[in-house]
C-alpha positions in Angstrom: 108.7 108.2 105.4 112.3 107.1 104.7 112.6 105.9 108.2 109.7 103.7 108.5 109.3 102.5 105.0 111.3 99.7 103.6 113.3 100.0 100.2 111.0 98.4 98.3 108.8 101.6 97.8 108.5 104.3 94.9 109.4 107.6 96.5 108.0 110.7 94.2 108.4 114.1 94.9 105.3 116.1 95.1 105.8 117.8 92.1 106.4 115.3 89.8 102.7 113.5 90.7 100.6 117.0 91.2 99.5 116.9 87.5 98.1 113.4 88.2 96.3 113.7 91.5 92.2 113.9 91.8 91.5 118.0 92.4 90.0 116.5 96.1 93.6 114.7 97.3 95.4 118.1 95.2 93.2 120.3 98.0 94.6 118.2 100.9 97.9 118.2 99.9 99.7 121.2 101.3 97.9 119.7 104.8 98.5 116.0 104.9 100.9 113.3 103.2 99.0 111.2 101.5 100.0 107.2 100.6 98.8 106.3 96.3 98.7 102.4 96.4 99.6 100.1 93.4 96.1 100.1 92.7 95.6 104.2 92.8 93.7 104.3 95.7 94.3 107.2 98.0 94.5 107.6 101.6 95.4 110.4 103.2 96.8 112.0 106.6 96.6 109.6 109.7 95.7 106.3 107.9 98.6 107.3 105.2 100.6 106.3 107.9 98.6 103.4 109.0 99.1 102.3 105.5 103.0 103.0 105.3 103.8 100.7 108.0 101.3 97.6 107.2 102.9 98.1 103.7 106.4 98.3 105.5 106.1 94.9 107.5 104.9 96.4 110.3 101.1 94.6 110.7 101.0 94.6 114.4 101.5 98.5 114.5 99.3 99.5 111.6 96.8 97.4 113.1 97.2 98.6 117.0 97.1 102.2 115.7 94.3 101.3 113.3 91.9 99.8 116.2 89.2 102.0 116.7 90.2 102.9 120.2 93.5 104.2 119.4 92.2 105.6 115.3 91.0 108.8 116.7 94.0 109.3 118.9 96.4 108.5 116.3 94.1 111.7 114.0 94.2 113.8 116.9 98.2 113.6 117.1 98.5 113.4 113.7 96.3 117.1 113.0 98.8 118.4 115.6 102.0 117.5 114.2 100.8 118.6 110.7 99.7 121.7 112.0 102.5 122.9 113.9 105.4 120.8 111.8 107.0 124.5 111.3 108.0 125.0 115.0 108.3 121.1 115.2 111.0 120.7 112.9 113.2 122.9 114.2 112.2 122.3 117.8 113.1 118.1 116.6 116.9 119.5 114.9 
């Protein structure tokens, strides 16, 4: 998140928000990131990160990854990543 989102965002641990979040999004959590709006509208996993970069200035990719040819795609490598972001991580270090 820190690389692709611009300064102008709130960043909140986990644990200071897990009192406030709907039981449905607090059952997802420990799966997916998840992206609260100013309004309190949540979005989770894959379009999380659709949202992150049209909120960061980034239109053309939130929409090119957001089209409905490349949407599934973009959930497909997005499952994969949160599933395996254990061997990921420290494959990536």
């Amino acid at each position: 998140v820190q690389t692709c989102a611009l300064p102008i965002f709130a960043e909140m641990p986990y644990q200071s928000v897990k009192e406030q979040l709907p039981d449905d999004v607090l059952r997802w959590s420990n799966r997916q990131a998840h992206w609260i709006d100013s309004e309190g509208r949540v979005t989770g996993g894959s379009g999380a990160f659709v949202e992150l970069l049209e909120q960061s200035g980034r239109p053309f990719w939130a929409a090119l990854l957001g089209s409905e040819t490349l949407r599934p795609l973009l959930w497909l490598g997005y499952r994969f990543v949160a599933a395996n972001r254990g061997w990921l991580g420290n494959f990536l270090r």
